[in-house]
C-alpha positions in Angstrom: -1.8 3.2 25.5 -0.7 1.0 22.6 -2.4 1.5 19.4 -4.8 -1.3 17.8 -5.8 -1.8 14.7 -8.9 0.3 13.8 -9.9 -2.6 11.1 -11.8 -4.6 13.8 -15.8 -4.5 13.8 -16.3 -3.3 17.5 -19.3 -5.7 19.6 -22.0 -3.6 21.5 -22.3 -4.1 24.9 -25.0 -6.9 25.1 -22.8 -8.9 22.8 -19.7 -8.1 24.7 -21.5 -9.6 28.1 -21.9 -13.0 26.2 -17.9 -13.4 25.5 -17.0 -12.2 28.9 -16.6 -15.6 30.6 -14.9 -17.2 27.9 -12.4 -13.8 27.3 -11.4 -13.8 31.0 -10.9 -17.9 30.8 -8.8 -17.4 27.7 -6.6 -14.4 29.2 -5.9 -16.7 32.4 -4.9 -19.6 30.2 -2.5 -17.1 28.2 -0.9 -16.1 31.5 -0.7 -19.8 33.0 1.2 -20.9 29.8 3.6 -17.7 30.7 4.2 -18.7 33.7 5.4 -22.2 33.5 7.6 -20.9 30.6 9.1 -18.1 32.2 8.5 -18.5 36.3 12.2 -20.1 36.2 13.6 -17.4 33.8 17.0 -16.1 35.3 19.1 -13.3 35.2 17.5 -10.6 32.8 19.6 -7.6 32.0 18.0 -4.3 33.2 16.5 -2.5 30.8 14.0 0.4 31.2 12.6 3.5 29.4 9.6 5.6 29.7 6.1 6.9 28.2 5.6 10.7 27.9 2.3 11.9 27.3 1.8 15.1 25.1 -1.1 17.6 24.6 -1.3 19.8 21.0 -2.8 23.3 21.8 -3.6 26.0 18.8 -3.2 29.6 20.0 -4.9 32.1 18.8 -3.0 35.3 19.1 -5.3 38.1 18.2 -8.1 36.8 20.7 -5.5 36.1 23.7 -7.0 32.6 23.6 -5.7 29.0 23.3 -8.0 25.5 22.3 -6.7 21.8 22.8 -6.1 21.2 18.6 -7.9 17.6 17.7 -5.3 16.4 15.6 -3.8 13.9 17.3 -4.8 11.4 14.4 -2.8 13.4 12.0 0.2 14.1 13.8 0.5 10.4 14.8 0.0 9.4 11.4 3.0 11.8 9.8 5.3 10.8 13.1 4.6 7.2 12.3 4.6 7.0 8.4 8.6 6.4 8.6 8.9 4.5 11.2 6.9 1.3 11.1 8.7 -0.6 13.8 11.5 -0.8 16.6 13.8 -3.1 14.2 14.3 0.1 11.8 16.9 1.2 14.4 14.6 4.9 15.3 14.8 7.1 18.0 11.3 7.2 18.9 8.2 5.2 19.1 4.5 7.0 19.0 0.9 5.4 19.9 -1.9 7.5 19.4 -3.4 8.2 23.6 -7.4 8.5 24.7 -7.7 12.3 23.8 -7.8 13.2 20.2 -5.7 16.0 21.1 -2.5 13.5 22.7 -0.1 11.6 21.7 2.8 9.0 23.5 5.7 8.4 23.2 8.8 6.5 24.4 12.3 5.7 23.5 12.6 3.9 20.1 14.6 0.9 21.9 15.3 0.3 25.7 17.5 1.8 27.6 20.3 -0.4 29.4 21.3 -0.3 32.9 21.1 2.8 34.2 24.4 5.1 35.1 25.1 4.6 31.2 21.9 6.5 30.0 21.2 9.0 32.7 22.8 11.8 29.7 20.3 10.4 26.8 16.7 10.7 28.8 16.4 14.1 29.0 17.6 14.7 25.7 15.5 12.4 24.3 12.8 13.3 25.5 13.6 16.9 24.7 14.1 15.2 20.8 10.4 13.6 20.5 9.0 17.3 21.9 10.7 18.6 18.7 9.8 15.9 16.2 6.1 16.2 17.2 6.6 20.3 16.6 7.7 20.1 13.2 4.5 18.2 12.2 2.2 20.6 13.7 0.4 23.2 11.9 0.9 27.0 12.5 0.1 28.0 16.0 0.4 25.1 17.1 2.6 23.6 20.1 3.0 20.3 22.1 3.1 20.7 25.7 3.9 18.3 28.5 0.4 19.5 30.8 -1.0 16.9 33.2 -4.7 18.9 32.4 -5.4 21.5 30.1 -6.7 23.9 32.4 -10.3 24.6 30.9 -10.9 21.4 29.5 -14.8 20.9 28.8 -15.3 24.5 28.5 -17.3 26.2 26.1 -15.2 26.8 22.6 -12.2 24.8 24.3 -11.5 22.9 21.2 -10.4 23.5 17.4 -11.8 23.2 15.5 -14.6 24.0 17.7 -17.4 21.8 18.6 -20.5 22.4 20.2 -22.8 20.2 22.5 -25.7 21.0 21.1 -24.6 20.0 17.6 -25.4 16.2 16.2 -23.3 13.6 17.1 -21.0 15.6 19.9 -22.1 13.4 22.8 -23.7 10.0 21.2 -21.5 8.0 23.3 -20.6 9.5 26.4 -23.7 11.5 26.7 -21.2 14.2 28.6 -22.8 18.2 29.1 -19.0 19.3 28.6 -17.3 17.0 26.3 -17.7 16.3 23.2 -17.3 12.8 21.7 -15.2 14.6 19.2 -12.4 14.7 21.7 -12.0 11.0 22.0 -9.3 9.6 19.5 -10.5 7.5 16.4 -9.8 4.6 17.7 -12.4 1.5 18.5 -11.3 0.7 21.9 -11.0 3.7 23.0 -14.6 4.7 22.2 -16.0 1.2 23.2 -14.5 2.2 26.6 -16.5 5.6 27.1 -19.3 3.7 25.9 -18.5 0.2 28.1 -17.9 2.4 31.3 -21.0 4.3 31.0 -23.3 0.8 30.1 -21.6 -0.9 32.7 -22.1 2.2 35.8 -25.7 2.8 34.8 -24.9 6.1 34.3 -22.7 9.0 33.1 -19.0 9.0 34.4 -19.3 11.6 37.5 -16.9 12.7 39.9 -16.8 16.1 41.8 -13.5 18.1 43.1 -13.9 20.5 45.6 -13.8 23.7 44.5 -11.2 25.8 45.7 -12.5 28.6 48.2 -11.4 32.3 47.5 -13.1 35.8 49.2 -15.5 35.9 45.6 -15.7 32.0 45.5 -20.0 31.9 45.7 -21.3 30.2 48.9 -22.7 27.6 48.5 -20.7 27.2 44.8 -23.1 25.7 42.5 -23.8 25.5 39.1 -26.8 24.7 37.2 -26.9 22.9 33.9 -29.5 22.0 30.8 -28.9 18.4 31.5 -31.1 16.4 34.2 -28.4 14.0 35.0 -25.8 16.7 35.4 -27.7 18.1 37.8 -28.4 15.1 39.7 -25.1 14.6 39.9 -23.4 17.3 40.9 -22.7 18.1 44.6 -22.7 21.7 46.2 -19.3 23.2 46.5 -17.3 21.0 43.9 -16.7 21.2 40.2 -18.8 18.5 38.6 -17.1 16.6 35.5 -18.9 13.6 33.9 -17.1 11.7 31.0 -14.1 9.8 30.8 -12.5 12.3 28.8 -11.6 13.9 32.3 -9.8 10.8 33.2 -8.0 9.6 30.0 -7.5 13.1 28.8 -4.8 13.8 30.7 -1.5 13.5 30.6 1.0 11.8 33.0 4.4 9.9 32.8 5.5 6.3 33.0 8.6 4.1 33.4 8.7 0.5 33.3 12.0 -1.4 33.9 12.8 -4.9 33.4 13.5 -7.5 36.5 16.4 -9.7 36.5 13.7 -12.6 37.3 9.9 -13.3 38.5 11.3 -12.8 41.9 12.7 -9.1 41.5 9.8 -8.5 39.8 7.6 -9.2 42.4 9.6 -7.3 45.0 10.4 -4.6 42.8 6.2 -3.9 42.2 5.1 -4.3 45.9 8.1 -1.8 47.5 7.6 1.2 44.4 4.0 0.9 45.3 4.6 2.2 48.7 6.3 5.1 46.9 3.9 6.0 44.9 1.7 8.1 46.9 5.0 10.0 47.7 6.0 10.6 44.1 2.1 11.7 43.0 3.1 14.3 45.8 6.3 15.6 44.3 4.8 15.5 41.2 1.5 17.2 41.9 0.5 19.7 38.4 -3.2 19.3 38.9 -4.7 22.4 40.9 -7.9 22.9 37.9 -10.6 21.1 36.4 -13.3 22.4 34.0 -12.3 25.9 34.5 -12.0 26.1 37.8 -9.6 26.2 40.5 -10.2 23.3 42.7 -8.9 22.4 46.4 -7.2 19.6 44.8 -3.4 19.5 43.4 -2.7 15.8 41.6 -5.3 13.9 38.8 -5.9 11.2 41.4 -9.5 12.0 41.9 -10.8 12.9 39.0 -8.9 9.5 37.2 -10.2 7.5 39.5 -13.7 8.2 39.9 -14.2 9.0 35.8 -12.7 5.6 35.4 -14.9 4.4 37.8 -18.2 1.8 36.3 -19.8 0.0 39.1 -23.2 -0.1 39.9 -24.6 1.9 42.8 -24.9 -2.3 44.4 -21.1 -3.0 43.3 -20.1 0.3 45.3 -22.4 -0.6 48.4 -25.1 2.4 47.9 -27.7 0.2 47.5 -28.1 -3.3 49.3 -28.5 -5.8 47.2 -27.5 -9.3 48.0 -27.6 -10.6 44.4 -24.3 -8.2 43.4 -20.8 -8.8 45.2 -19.6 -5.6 46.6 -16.3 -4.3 44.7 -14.8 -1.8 47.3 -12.5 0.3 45.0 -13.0 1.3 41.2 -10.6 0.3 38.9 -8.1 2.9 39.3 -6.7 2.7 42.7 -3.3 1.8 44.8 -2.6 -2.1 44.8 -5.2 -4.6 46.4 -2.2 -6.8 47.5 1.3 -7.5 47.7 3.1 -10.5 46.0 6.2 -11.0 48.2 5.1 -10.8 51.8 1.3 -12.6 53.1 1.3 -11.1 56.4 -2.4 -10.2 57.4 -1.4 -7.3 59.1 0.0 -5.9 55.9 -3.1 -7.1 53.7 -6.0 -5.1 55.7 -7.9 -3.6 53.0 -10.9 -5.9 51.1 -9.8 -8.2 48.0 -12.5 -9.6 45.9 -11.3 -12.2 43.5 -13.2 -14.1 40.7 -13.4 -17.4 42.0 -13.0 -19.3 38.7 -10.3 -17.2 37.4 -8.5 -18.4 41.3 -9.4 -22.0 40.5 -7.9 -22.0 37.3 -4.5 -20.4 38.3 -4.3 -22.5 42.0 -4.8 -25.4 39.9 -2.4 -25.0 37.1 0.3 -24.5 40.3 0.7 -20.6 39.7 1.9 -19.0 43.4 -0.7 -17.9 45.8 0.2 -14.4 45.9 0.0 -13.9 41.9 -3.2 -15.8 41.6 -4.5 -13.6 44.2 -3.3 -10.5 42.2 -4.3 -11.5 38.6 -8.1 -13.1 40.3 -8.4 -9.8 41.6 -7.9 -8.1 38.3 -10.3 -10.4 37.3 -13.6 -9.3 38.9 -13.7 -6.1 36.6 -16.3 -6.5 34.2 -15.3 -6.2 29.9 -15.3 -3.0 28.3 -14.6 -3.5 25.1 -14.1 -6.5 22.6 -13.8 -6.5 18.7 -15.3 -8.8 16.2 -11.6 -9.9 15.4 -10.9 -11.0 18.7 -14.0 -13.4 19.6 -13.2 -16.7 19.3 -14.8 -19.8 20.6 -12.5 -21.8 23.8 -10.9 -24.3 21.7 -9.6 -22.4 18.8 -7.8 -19.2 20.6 -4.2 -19.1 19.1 -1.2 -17.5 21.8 -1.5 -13.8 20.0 -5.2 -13.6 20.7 -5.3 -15.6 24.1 -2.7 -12.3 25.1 -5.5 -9.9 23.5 -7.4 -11.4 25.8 -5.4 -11.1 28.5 -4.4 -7.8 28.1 -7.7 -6.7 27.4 -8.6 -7.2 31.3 -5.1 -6.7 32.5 -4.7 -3.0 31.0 -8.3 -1.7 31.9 -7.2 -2.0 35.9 -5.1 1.4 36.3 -3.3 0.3 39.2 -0.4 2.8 40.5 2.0 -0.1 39.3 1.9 -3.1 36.8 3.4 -6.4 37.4 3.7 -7.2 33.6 4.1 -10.8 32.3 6.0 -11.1 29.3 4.6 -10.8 26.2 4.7 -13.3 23.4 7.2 -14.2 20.8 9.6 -11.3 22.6 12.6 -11.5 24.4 11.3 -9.0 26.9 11.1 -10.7 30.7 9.2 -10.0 33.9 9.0 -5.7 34.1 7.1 -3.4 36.6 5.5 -0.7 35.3 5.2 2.4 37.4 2.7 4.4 36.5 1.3 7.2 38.7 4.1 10.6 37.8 2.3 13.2 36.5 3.4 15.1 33.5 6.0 18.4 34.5 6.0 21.4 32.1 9.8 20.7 30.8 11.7 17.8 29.9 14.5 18.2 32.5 12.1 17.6 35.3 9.9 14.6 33.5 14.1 13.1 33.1 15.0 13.9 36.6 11.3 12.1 38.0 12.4 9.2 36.0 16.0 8.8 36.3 15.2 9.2 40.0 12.4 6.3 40.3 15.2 3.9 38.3 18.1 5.0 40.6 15.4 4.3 43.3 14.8 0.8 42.2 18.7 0.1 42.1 18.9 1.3 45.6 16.1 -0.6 47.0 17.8 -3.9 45.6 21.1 -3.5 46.5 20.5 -2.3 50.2 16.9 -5.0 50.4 15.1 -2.5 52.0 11.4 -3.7 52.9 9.4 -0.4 53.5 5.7 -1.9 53.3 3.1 -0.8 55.3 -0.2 -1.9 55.5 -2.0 -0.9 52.0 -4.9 0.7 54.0 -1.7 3.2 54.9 -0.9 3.5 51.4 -4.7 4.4 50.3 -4.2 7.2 53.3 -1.4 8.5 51.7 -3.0 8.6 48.4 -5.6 10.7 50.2 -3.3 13.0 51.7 -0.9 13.4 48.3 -3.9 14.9 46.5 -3.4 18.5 49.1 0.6 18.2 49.0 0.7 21.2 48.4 -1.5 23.0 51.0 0.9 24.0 53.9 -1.7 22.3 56.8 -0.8 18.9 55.2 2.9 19.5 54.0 4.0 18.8 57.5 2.6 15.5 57.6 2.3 14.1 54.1 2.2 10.3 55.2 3.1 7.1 57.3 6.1 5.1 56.1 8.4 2.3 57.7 12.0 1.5 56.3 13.6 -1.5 57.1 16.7 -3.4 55.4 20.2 -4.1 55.4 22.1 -1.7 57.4 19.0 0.9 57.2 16.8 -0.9 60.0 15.5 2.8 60.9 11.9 1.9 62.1 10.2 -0.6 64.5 6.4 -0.4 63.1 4.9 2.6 61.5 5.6 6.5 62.0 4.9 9.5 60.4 7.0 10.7 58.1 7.2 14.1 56.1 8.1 13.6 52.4 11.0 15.7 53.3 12.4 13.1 55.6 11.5 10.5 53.3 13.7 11.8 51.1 16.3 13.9 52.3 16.8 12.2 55.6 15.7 12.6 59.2 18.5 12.3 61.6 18.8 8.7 62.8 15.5 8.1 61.9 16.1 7.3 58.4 19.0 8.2 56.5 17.0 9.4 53.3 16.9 8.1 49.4 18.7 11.1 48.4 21.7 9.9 50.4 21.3 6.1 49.7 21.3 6.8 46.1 23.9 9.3 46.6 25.7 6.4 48.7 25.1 3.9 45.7 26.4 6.0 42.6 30.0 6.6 44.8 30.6 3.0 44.7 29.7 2.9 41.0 31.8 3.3 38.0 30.0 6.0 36.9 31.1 9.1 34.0 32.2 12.2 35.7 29.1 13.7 32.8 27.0 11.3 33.8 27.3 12.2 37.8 27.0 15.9 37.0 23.7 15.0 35.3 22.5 13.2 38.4 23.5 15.3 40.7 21.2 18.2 39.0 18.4 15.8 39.3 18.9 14.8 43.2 19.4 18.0 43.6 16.2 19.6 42.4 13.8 16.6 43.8 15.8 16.9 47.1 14.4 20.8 47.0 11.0 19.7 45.9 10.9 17.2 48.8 11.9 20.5 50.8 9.6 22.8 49.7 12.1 25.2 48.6 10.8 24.5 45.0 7.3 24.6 44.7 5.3 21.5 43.4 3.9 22.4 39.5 0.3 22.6 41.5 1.8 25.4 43.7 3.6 27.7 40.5 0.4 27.5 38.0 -1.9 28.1 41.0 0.4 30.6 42.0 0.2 32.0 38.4 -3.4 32.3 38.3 -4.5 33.6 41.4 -1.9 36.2 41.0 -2.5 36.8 37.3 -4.3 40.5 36.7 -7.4 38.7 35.4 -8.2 36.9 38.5 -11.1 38.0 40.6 -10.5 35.7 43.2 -13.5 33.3 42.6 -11.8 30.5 41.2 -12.4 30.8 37.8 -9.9 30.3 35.4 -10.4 32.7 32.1 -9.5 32.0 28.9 -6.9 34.8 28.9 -5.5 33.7 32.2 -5.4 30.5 30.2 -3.4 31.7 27.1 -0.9 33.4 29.5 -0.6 30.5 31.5 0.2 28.5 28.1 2.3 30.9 26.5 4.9 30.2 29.8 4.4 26.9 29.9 5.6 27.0 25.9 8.2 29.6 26.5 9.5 27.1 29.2 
């Protein structure tokens, strides 16, 4: 998340419902004038690099107990006080994230091409996890965690805040979380407060709780609040603010296409990987406390991001309000390379003006479609800085504009314009890792996506599927790691240049996805194997690579555990466990302490 300037006097919601025609008009106009200046852009150098997301914990030795430490604000400001932009030639960039406990990062310039820089990720990465340490106050550490496993706990903050006290939940009116948790930052609380106006409601979403031989039956929990207790469902572990959602942590790479074209083909074939990397990936297996029968972020992130109306998500009929099938974090709606119906079966509701517009101004059917899409999701927030009548928008706030609707869709990739007064071109962003505990496996889940996206160019391999397959294997990637669904993790079709493996759709196992299945498919592993023997690529470098292909290949296997399967592991194993899936605080602080030590 990129950090704004704090200086602008945030609109309520009434007020931000008056701009919201003329913001979403303004952001399409922004995007049509990139367009014609850049559709024709050719031959970009690739250059790529990646957002980590850190959480600060404060341990607390004599007690055997560990807090997420709200000091985000702080840190950020001491990381970022020598360092005010890329041009001063530093290693690192930071941006304050959602959670006042979080921070991002990313590289302090591009990387470029790829073979070149497969030795610096890792140790950059391993470089920002120290710079962030030295800034942090006794007992405390930064940590790589997708979820910190008793967020919205009692006591689970320092300094401590409780939800009785004034002012802890003014604007998400959460029973766990309190406002306190949400970094200083005006957008960021205009969205907790935008999501909840716009949904009617709190933020709610409920993971099934994981079953053990203490588990209660039926598991349910009882709370002071009314609406918590509407809300919550019988056997699942009931969170309700977006602090759930953005309060995690997770991993990103973006890479920049040669043209518009690359681009485009580039976002629609990663997509179809995505549910297969969430998989690998999977650190998820506890919300709230609990152990739940879960493994990735998906669900929670989506449906705590999610703001329709009971009418927008078809629970009540009402004829006056369009339906809107998915919330606004989800797999694509559509691909921009390939209109075949067969591949487009899933609903796509687009904002009719926002389609005139771009159809008019000659922009390509299959990016209207994509950006009109985008377009149906209402404004969450809006400052006093950036309204503006039509006629006097100036390019820097026409892209606020834009960006404003185009960054509050969390789609598993980004097709990313580029921005103004930059040299940067077309990029895909790629968006749905989740965070490992040590830098040499976030580097190897990167390095691995780019090497991926080299491979897919240079053989042309066309793997797309129908995106209702994709939303089934986002489905089944949540319970990777549960050994009834390892076996058959997904569908998946490869066809290209040499590799025409497939006629239609089959099941596939991630293993075989990656590693290889006989004549069925010969495997990324070996394809990118295949493409760094014909490069000219360090002997350093190779070694480096192979260590990554190497341990994804056995995570693909099985024969290393997904993050989801070693920290449930660790807890239901731990002494303090009493097999009814709660997660103590001192199975916490042990948990921590390894994750640290790691």
């Amino acid at each position: 998340m990129a950090t704004p300037s704090d200086n602008d006097v945030p609109l309520n919601w009434s007020e931000i419902q008056e701009y919201t025609d003329d913001v979403k008009a303004n952001g399409i106009r922004h995007f049509i004038r990139t367009y014609r200046e850049h559709k024709n852009r050719p031959n970009d150098p690739l250059k790529w690099g990646d957002e980590v997301e850190y959480m600060i914990v404060r341990f607390d030795h004599a007690n055997r107990k560990v807090q997420i430490s709200l000091c985000g604000d702080e840190v950020w400001r001491k990381l970022t006080k020598a360092h005010k932009s890329p041009q001063t030639g530093v290693s690192f960039l930071w941006s304050k994230e959602y959670g006042s406990y979080m921070l991002e990062s990313s590289p302090g310039k591009p990387y470029d091409g790829i073979l070149s820089s497969c030795l610096d990720v890792e140790e950059n990465m391993r470089n920002r996890r120290k710079e962030i340490q030295k800034h942090l106050k006794a007992n405390n550490v930064v940590l790589t965690l997708t979820i910190f496993p008793r967020l919205g706990c009692p006591d689970s903050t320092n300094p401590v805040v409780k939800m009785s006290q004034p002012g802890s939940n003014l604007i998400t009116h959460s029973t766990f979380l309190p406002d306190q948790t949400i970094i200083n930052i005006t957008r960021c609380r205009q969205l907790a407060e935008g999501l909840r106006q716009s949904r009617g409601s709190n933020a709610t979403a409920n993971i099934p709780i994981f079953r053990d031989v203490n588990t209660p039956s039926p598991f349910i929990e009882e709370f002071d609040n009314s609406s918590a207790n509407q809300d919550a469902r019988p056997d699942h572990v009931h969170l309700d603010s977006v602090g759930f959602a953005g309060g995690n942590c997770c991993i990103q790479c973006t890479l920049q296409a040669a043209d518009i074209d690359e681009a485009k083909y580039l976002y629609d074939q990663l997509a179809v990987l995505c549910p297969i990397m969430l998989a690998l990936t999977a650190a998820s297996p506890i919300h709230r406390g609990y152990l739940v029968d879960t493994d990735t972020r998906w669900q929670a992130f989506a449906e705590c991001l999610d703001d329709r109306t009971n009418e927008e998500r078809g629970l009540n009929v009402n004829k006056q309000v369009a339906r809107i099938h998915t919330p606004r974090v989800t797999s694509i709606r559509s691909y921009l390379t390939n209109d075949e119906p067969t591949l487009h079966d899933v609903p796509l509701e687009m904002n009719p003006r926002a389609f005139e517009m771009l159809n008019n101004a000659g922009v390509e059917k299959s990016i209207s479609r994509h950006f009109s899409h985008l377009w149906v999701r209402k404004l969450l927030s809006l400052q006093r800085s950036m309204e503006r009548s039509q006629t006097s928008i100036t390019p820097q706030l026409g892209y606020e504009h834009f960006e404003n609707i185009q960054t509050t869709n969390w789609q598993t990739v980004r097709f990313k314009p580029p921005p103004p007064d930059s040299d940067i071109g077309w990029r895909v962003e790629f968006r749905i890792l989740e965070a490992q505990l040590s830098d040499f496996e976030n580097a190897a889940f990167v390095v691995f996506v780019i090497l991926l996206s080299r491979v897919i160019l240079a053989n042309k391999l066309d793997i797309l599927v129908p995106i209702s397959k994709i939303d089934e294997n986002m489905r089944r990637a949540q319970f990777f790691s549960l050994l009834e669904c390892y076996k058959d993790c997904g569908c998946f079709s490869a066809v290209g240049n040499n590799y025409n493996t497939m006629s239609g759709i089959s099941k596939s196992s991630v293993d075989e996805i990656i590693n290889g299945k006989n004549d069925h498919f010969v495997g990324f592993i070996p394809l990118i194997s295949s493409y760094l023997d014909k490069s000219p690529i360090k002997t350093d470098a190779r070694r480096k690579v192979q260590q990554y292909l190497d341990f994804i290949s056995k995570k693909a296997s099985g024969e290393i555990p997904t993050t989801a399967q070693k920290i449930r592991n660790f807890m239901t194993s731990h002494k303090d466990y009493k097999r009814d899936s709660i997660v103590s605080e001192s199975m916490t602080y042990d948990f921590l302490m390894t994750c640290h030590q790691i």
